[in-house]
N, C-alpha and C positions, 0 to 999 in steps of 0.2 A: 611411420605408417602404422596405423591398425589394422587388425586382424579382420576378415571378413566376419559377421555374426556368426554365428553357429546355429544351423536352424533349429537343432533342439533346445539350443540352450543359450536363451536372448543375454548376454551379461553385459553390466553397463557397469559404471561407476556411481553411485548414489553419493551425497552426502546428507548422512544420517543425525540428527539430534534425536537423541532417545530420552526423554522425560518419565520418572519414577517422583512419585507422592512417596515421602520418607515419613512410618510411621500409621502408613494407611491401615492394615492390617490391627490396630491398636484402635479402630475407630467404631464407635456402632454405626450399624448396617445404614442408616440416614444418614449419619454424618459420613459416610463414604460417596453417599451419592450424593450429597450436595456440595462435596470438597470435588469431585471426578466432574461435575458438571459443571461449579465455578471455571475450573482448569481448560475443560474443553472452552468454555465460550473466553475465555482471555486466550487462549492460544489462536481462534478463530479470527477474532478480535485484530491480532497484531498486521501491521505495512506487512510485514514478508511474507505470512502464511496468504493473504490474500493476493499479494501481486504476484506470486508463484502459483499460485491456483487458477488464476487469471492467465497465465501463460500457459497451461498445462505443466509443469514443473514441479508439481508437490502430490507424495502422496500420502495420505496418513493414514498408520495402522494402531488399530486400539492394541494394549499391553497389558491387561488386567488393572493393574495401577496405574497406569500411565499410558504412554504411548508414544510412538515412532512416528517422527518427520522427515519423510526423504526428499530433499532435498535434489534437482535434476539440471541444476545451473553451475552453482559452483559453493566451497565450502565456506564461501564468505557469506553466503544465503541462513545455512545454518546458525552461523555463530551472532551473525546478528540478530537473529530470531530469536536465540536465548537471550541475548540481552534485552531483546525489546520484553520478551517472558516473565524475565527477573526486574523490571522496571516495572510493570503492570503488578507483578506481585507484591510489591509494596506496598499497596493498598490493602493487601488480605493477607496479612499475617498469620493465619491457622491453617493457611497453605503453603507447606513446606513439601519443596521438592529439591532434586539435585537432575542433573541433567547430562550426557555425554555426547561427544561429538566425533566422527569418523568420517572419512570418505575409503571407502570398499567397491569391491564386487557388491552388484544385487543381480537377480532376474524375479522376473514378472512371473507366478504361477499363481494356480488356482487352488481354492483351500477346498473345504469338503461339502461347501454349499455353492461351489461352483465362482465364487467371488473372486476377485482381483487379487490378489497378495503379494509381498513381495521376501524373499529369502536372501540368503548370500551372506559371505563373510563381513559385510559391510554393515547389515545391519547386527550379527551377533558380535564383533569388536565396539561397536558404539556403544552395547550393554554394557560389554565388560568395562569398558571405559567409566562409565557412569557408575558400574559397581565402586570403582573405587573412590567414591566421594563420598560426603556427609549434608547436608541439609545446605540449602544455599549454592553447593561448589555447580562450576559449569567446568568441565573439564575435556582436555582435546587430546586424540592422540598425538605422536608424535608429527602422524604425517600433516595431519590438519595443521597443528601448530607450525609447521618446517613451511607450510605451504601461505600461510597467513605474516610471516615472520618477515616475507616477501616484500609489504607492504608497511611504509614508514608510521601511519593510525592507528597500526594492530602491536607494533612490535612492546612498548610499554604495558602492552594490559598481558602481556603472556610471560607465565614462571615457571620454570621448568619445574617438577618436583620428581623426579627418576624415574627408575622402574619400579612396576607393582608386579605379582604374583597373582593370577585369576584363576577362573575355571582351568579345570585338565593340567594344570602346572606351567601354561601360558603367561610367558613373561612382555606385558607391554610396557611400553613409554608414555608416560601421560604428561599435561602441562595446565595449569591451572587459569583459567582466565576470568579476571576481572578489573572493575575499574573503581576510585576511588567511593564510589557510590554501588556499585552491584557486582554483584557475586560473591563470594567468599574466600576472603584473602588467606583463611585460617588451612595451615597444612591437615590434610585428612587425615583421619586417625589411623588409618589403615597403613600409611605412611611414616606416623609417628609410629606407630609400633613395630613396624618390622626395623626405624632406626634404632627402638628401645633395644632392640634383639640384640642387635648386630653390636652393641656396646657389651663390655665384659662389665660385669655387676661386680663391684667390691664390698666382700663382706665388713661387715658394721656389727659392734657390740661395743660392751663395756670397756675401759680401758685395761682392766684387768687381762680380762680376756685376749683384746686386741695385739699387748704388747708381744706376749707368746709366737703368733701368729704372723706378725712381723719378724721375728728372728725366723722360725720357722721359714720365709719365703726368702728371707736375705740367703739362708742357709742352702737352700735349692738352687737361685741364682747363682750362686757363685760356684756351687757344684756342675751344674748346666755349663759356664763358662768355662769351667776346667776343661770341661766333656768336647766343648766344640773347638779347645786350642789345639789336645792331641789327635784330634780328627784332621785338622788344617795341618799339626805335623805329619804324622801320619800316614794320612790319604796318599796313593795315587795321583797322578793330575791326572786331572781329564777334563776333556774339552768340555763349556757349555754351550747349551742350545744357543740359548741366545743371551749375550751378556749385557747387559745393561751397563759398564765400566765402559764400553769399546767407546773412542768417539766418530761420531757421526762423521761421515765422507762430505765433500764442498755439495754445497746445493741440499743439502739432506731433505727433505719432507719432515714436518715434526713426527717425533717418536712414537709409535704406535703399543700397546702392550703387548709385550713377547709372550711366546707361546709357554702357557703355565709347563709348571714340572709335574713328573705325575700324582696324581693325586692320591689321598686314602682310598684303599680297595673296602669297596660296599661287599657286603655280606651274599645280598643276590644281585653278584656281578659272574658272567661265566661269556666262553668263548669258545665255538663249535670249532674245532680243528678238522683240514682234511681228511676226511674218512678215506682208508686205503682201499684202492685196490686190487681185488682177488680175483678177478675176472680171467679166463683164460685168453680172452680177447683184449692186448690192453687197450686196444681204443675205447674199451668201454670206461677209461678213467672221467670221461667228461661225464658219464653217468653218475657217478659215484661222486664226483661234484655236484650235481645236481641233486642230490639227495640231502649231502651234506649243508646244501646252501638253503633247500627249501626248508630243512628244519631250524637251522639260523634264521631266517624271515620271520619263520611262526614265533620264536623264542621271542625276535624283537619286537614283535607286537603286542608284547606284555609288558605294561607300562611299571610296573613294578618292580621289573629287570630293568639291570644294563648291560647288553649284548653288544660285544665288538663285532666291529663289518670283517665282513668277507675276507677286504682287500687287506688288514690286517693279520688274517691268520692263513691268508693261503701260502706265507713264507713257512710254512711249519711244517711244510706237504712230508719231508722226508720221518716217518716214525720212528726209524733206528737211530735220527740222531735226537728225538724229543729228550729233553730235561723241561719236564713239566712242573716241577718248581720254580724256575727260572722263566718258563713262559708265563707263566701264572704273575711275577715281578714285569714282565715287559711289559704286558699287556695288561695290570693292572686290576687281576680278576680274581675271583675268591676260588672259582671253580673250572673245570673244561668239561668237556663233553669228547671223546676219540670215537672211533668206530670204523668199519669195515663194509665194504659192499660187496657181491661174489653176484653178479648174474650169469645165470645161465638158461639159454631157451627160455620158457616160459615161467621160469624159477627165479625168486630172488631170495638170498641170505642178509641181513642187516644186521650186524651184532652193534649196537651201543653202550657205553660205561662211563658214569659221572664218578668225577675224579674231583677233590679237596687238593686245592693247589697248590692248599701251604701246607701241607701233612704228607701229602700222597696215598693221602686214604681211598679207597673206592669205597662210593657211596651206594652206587646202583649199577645195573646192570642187565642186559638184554638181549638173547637173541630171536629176532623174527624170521622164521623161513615159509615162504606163502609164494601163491603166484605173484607173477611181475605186475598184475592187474593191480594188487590190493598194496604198492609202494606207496601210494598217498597216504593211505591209513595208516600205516605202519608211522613214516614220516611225523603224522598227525599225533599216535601213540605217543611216540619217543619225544617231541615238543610240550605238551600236555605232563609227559612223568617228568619230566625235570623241574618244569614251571611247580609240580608238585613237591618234588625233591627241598625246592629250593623256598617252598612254602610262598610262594607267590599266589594273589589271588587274583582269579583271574574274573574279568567282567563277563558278562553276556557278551555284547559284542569281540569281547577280547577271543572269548571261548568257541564264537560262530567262525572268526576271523581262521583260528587254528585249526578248525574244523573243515573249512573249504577249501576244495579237489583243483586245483588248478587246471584240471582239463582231466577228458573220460578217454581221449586218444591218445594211447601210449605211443603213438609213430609221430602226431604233432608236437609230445613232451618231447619226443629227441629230437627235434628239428628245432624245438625252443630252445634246449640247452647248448646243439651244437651254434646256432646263432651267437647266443649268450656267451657264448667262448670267445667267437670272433669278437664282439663289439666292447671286451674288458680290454680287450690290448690298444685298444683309442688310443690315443696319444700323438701330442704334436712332434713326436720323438722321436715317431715308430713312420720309418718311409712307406711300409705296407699298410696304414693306416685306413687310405681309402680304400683299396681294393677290399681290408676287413669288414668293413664297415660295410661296403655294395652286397659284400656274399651273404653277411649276418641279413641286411635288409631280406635277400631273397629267400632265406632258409623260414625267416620269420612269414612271410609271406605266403608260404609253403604248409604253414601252423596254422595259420589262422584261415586258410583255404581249407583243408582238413576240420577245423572246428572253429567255429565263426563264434563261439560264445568263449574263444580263451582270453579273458582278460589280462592277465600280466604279459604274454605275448604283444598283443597291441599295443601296450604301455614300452613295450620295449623296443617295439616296433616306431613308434613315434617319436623315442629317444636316438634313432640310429639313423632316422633320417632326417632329425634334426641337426645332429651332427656335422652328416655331410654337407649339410646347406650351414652353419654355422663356421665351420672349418674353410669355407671355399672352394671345397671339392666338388659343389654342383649347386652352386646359388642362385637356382630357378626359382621361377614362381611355383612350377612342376613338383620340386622335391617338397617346396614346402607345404605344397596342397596334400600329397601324400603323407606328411605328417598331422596334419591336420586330421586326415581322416581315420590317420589312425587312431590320434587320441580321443577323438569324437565316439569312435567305437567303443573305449574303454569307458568313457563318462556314460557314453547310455547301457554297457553292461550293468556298470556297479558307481553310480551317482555321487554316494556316499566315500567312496572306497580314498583313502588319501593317496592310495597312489598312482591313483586316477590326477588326485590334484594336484600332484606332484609333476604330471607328466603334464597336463597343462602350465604348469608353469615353467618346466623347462622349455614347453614349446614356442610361448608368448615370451621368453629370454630370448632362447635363438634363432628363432625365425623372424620377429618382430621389433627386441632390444627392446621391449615393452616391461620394462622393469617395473612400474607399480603396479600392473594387474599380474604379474607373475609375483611378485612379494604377499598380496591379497592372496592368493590360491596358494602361497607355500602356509601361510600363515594358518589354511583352515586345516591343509596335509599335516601338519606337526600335531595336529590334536588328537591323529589317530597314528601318527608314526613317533613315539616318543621317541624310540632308537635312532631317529631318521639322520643319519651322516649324511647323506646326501640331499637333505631340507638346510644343516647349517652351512655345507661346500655353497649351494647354489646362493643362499644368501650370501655369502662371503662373494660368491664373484659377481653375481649383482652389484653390491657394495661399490667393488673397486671399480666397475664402468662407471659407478654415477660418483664418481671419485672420493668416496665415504674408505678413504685410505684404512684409517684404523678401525672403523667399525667390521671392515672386511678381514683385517686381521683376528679380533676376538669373535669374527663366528668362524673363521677357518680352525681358531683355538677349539671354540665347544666339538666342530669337527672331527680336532684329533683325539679329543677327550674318549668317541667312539670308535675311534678308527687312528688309535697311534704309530698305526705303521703303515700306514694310506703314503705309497710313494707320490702320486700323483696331487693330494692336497699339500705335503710337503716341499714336492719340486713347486708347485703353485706359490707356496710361500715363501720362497726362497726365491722366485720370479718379481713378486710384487716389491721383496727388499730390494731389488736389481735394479726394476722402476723407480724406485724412490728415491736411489743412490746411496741406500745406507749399506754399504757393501761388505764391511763386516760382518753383518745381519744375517747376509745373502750367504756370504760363505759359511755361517755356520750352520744355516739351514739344509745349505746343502751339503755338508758335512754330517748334517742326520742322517738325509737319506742313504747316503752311504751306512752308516751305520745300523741303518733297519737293512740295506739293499746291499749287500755289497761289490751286487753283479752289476747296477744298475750305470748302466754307461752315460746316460745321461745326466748324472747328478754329478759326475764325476769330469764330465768337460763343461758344464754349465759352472763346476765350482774353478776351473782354470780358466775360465771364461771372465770371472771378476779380474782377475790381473791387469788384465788389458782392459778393460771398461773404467778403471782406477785409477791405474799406473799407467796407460798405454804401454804397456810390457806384452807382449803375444807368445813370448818365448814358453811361458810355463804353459800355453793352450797348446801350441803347434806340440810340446813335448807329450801332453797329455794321450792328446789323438793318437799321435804316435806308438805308445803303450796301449791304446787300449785295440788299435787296430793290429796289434804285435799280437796280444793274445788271444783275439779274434778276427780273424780278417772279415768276414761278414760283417762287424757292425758297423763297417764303412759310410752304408749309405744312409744309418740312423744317424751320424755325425755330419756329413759332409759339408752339409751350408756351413755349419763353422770351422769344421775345418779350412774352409774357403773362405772365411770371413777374418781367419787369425792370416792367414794366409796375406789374403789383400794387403792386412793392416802392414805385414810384416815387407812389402814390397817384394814377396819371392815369389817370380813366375814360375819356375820349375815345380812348388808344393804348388800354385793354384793350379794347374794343370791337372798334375797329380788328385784334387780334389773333387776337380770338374768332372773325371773321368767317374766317380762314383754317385754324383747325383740322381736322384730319382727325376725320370722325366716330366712328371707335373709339377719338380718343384714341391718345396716342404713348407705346409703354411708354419712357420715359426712365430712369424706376424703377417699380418695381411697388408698388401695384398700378395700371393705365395709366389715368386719369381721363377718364371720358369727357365732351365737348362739355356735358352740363349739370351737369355739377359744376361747370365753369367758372363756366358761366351764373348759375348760384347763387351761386358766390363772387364774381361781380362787384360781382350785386345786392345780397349782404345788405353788403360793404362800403363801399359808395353809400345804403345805408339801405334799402332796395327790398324789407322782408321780405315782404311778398306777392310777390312777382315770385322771391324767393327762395325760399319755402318752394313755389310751384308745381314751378321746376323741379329744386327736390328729390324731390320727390316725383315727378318725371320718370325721374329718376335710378334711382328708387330699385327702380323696377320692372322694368328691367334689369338691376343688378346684382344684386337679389334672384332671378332666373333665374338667372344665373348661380350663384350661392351653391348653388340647388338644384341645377342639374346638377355642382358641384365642389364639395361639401361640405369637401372637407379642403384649400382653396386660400386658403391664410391669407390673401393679397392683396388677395381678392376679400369675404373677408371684413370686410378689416381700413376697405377704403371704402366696405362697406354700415354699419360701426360710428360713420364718418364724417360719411354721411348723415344717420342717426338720431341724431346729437348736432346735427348743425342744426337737426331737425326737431323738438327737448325731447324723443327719447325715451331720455332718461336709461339707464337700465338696462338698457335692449337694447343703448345703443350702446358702454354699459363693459361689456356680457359681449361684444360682437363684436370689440370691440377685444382686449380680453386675451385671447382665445380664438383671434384671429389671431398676435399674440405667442407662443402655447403650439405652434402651430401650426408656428412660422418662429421660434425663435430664434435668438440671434445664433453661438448654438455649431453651428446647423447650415447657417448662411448670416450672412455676419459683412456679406454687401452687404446681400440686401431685411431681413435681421432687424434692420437698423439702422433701418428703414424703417419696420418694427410699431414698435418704440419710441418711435420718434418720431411716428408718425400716434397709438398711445395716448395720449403726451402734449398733443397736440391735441384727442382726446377729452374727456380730463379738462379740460382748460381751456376747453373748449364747456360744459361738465356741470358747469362751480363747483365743480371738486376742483383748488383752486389746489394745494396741497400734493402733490398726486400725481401734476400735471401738472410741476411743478419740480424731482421725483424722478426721471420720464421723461428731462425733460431734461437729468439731468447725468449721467444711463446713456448718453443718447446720446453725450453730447459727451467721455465715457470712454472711445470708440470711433472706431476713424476712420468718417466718416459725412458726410452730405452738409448738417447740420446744424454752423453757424457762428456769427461776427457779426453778416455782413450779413445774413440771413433771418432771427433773433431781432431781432435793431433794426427791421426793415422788415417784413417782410410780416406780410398779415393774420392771417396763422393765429394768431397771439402777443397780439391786439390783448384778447382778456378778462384777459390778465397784466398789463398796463402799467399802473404804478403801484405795484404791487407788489414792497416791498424787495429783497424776494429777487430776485426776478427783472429787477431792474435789475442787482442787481447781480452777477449772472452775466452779462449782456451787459456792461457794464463791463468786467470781468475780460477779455472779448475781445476787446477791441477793439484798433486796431494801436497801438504804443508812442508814436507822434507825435500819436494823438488822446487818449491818456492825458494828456500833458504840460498 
């Protein structure tokens, strides 16, 4: 489903050919106008530009040298267009052009004489595309090409030639198209060169000379080798991130690139640390976050820096135990920034001090004490002298950007920052999840009611009730119209602003799974968020819905590159090896996050959780929970589904009881769709034998999610656990149309996580329903997928238990089991 329009803002998808005369510039003034007019009338000229104009389907915009053809049908209109182009140009040789080809966002606006026009990321990626060619080449982005590659006439004339390097430090994908007669077979220079780079140059002389020079390098090698033997003796062990020795678990997905190690620290790299503080109030700590965050934002908006997020340094919060040389090594940065907040009444104190990370030198230093009115400016100061400190230059817009007051109502600032508290503890992890999430909504709502021109409020406003309508916690049409309007409000604030585009694209991900026009809109945000950790996270889980497995991995990578201690992109990562099956992967992923986190309860039964998904072993999960419920009793109910799930596997009714008891009553979306409290109930019962006590609170069940169903008719999720239901309950027929009907709904081509999910809850259907055969059909669609479906859950849990026995499906568990229980 698409999004409704937007009435300020018409966005469509165009595909764009954008035509450049190469060399025009080099022509006299006549010969430019009779090469620009040749051009126009052979572009006029061609099948496509007419039979698209003839449909209303084309519109075209002059380009100084050239000009833009958009394209309103599809990107095969485009690309044949250039060919028929570069055919026709064969006759006129001293008209040499290059040509590029995209499909984007456009909209329709009006230029300054009141004329038709059209804008959007669609048409500036088709330049850049084109930028990167030489005389002749017709060249596609990645998505045209991926989209054309479709089609068995196209796939010969397309070569992939990698990434280029464009405007703003924009990395796209290009592929070169041509055919044995047109276009330009020859790799563009722009391409030859950056591979010339990337080669080590060996120096060359006399033999005289050269022989020296060889000794010389023999002599450093084998010094080097000495240097990395008594390192390997040595060392420490320690664990790696991710090893690349490990081998792969049964069923693996091919190997994805692991996540780099950390890199050389850049010169102007720095990381804002919690400012403490000194408030006699300490609830005013979220203050003092907010202070410290808003000058992290501004920092990152200088593309000249590289600034860690947030989620990175808020582990740092305690000052007495800082060793900022060490933090300076975690996090990869040359420099910090510390500081302190002290409000009082209508007073605020802000001391700031930049700090050399590898010295412990203090470089600068600041205190401002002013009314609480002029905290932006202050904020704005201490952003602005660092970026100076650190000799960063900064642009015009860079400069306007660190310049603008986020809001003139200091009571709608604290109702954005107390929000802003609530909606960082998200997570699929956290049972108070939602309720965060409803209050962040209303406090925000609260903000922007108080001042209706806050922009970053709305943006975060439209992120929080995307959420809950992405999560399950309220998948109305309702919630998602409210996101809608909210981001609506930020685009017509600030048009330009990327994090305006940023929020549109979260909101056409989660409200819609509209992954190529939310890829389009992160794609124009990253021009103005160079820092933007949360432009390469959302690409990364893009990625993995459209099941672009490792491409999702190396932007989750450039992710951590900003943000290396981001627990939630690395629990992510350690999720997606989970899916894959590459379970070594998975546990050492989550093995980091322990090691950035070491409180974090979730990293730490998700990594006891590989045992049993592996080995079907549940023992080291049930132990984990155990401990971590030993030294917190509270975090019961962030565990419970698996503690209930190690539980099931392990056939002990007394721990699933035990775990039942701590559920949160909506149910935890883990996966969707989120099981509420008597589905459990039922699954305990009916596999203790208890089918009265079963088929009761089925039918418990069933009355709420049948509400639900009515008020979200097309929420495959929701459907696919009322098909659930009704196969426990013998309703046969109801529960295989709700099942495959939730699969039609969600499949896996338009969500490669929960459509894994319908497949696999259908196959549970059928195997409730005596369709052993089209239950074990489910089955090995799923496990053709990465998915959350293994070993250990077919050998153990009950879902499977009407299969057992059954040849077949022995011996597909068989098949996966680890090679030491084979033997």
């Amino acid at each position: 489903m698409c999004p409704a329009p937007n009435q300020n803002l018409q966005l469509e998808i165009g595909h764009v050919l954008f035509i450049d005369i190469v060399g025009y510039s080099k022509l006299l003034i006549n010969e430019q106008i009779e090469v620009l007019e040749k051009l126009n009338e052979l572009v006029r000229a061609t099948e496509r530009v007419r039979a698209a104009e003839a449909a209303g389907k084309l519109m075209r915009l002059p380009a100084g040298d050239g000009m833009a053809l958009v394209f309103r049908d599809s990107p095969e209109a485009a690309a044949q267009c250039a060919l028929e182009i570069a055919a026709a140009l064969k006759s006129y040789p001293e008209v040499q052009v290059r040509m590029g080809i995209h499909s984007g966002p456009i909209n329709e606006v009006a230029d300054v004489n009141q004329r038709a026009n059209i804008a959007g990321g669609g048409i500036n990626i088709a330049q850049r595309v084109m930028d990167c060619g030489d005389a002749g080449h017709i060249l596609l982005s990645k998505r045209v090409a991926d989209d054309l590659a479709q089609y068995r006439h196209w796939q010969p004339l397309l070569h992939d030639l990698g990434e280029c390097e464009v405007k703003h430090g924009t990395v796209i994908s290009v592929a070169n198209l041509y055919t044995t007669e047109l276009g330009n077979p020859k790799v563009p220079e722009k391409f030859q060169r950056a591979k010339e780079n990337e080669q080590t140059a060996v120096p060359t002389g006399s033999a005289a000379r050269s022989k020296p020079r060889l000794i010389t390098l023999a002599i450093l090698i084998c010094l080097l080798i000495g240097l990395a033997i008594v390192a390997v003796i040595f060392a420490p062990a320690a664990p790696k991130f991710f090893s690349q020795q490990r081998a792969a678990a049964p069923n693996a997905a091919p190997s994805a690139a692991p996540i780099a190690s950390t890199p050389a620290i850049p010169e102007k790299s720095i990381a804002v640390l919690p400012f403490e503080n000194l408030s006699e109030n300490k609830e005013n700590a979220f203050f003092a976050d907010g202070v410290q965050d808003e000058i992290l934002t501004y920092l990152a908006k200088v593309a000249e820096l590289k600034v860690i997020s947030r989620t990175s340094v808020i582990g740092y919060r305690d000052i007495s135990g800082r060793n900022l040389r060490k933090i300076g090594q975690e996090l990869a940065v040359a420099h910090l920034l510390e500081g302190s907040v002290q409000r009082a009444g209508n007073r605020v104190r802000i001391n700031a001090q930049l700090v050399d990370a590898r010295t412990d030198a203090h470089l600068w230093a600041e205190t401002y004490d002013r009314d609480l009115a002029d905290v932006f400016a202050i904020q704005s100061e201490i952003a602005q002298q660092i970026a100076n400190q650190l000799k960063a230059k900064l642009s015009p817009n860079e400069k306007a950007a660190i310049e603008e007051r986020p809001t003139k109502d200091l009571i709608a600032y604290d109702l954005y920052l107390r929000g802003k508290a609530l909606f960082l503890t998200r997570t699929i992890f956290n049972a108070r999840a939602k309720d965060n999430l409803l209050e962040a909504a209303r406090l925000l709502d609260q903000a922007v009611a108080r001042d209706a021109e806050f922009f970053a409020a709305y943006c975060l406003l439209s992120s929080t009730h995307g959420y809950l309508y992405f999560l399950g916690f309220d998948h109305t049409p309702e919630r998602r119209t409210l996101a809608e309007r909210a981001v609506n409000a930020a685009l017509r604030l600030r048009p330009e602003a990327g994090e305006a585009q940023f929020a549109r694209a979260e909101y056409l991900y989660r409200c819609y799974l509209d992954y190529e026009h939310a890829r389009a809109e992160l794609a124009i945000a990253q021009q103005t968020l160079p820092n933007g950790t949360e432009v390469f996270a959302l690409m990364g889980y893009i990625d993995r819905r459209q099941s672009r497995w490792d491409e999702s991995t190396r932007n989750l990578e450039k992710a951590l590159q900003l943000d290396p201690r981001n627990q939630l992109i690395l629990q992510q990562t350690g999720l997606s090896y989970q899916s894959m099956r590459r379970y070594a992967e998975a546990e050492a992923a989550f093995d980091r996050v322990r090691e950035v986190a070491p409180s974090d309860i979730g990293a730490r039964v998700n990594r006891a959780l590989i045992a049993l998904e592996s080995n079907a072993d549940p023992k080291p999960l049930l132990e984990e929970v155990h401990a971590v419920i030993g030294e917190n009793p509270g975090a019961a109910a962030d565990i419970a589904d698996r503690w209930l799930y190690g539980a099931l596997c392990a056939r002990d009714w007394a721990e699933s009881e035990r775990a039942l008891e701590h559920l949160p009553p909506n149910g935890v979306a883990i996966d969707l769709p989120a099981f509420p409290v008597s589905w459990w109930q039922a699954m305990v019962a009916r596999v203790r034998g208890d089918e009265t006590a079963a088929h009761d609170t089925l039918e418990k069940a069933r009355v709420s999610v049948e509400k639900t169903v009515r008020e979200q008719p097309d929420f495959g999720p929701a459907i696919c656990l009322l098909g659930l239901i009704d196969a426990g309950l013998g309703r046969k027929e109801e529960a295989i149309r709700e099942g495959q009907r939730a699969v039609a709904l969600l499949p896996v081509s338009k969500d490669s996580v929960n459509g894994t999910n319908m497949i696999k809850y259908l196959g549970v259907i059928y195997a409730w329903t005596g369709e052993q055969e089209l239950a074990l059909q489910q089955i090995a669609a799923t496990l053709a997928v990465p998915a959350d479906l293994g070993y250990g859950q077919l050998r153990l849990h009950p879902y499977w238990d009407p299969l057992r026995g059954d040849p077949h499906f022995e011996k597909i568990v068989a098949s996966l089991a680890p090679k030491e229980a084979k033997q």
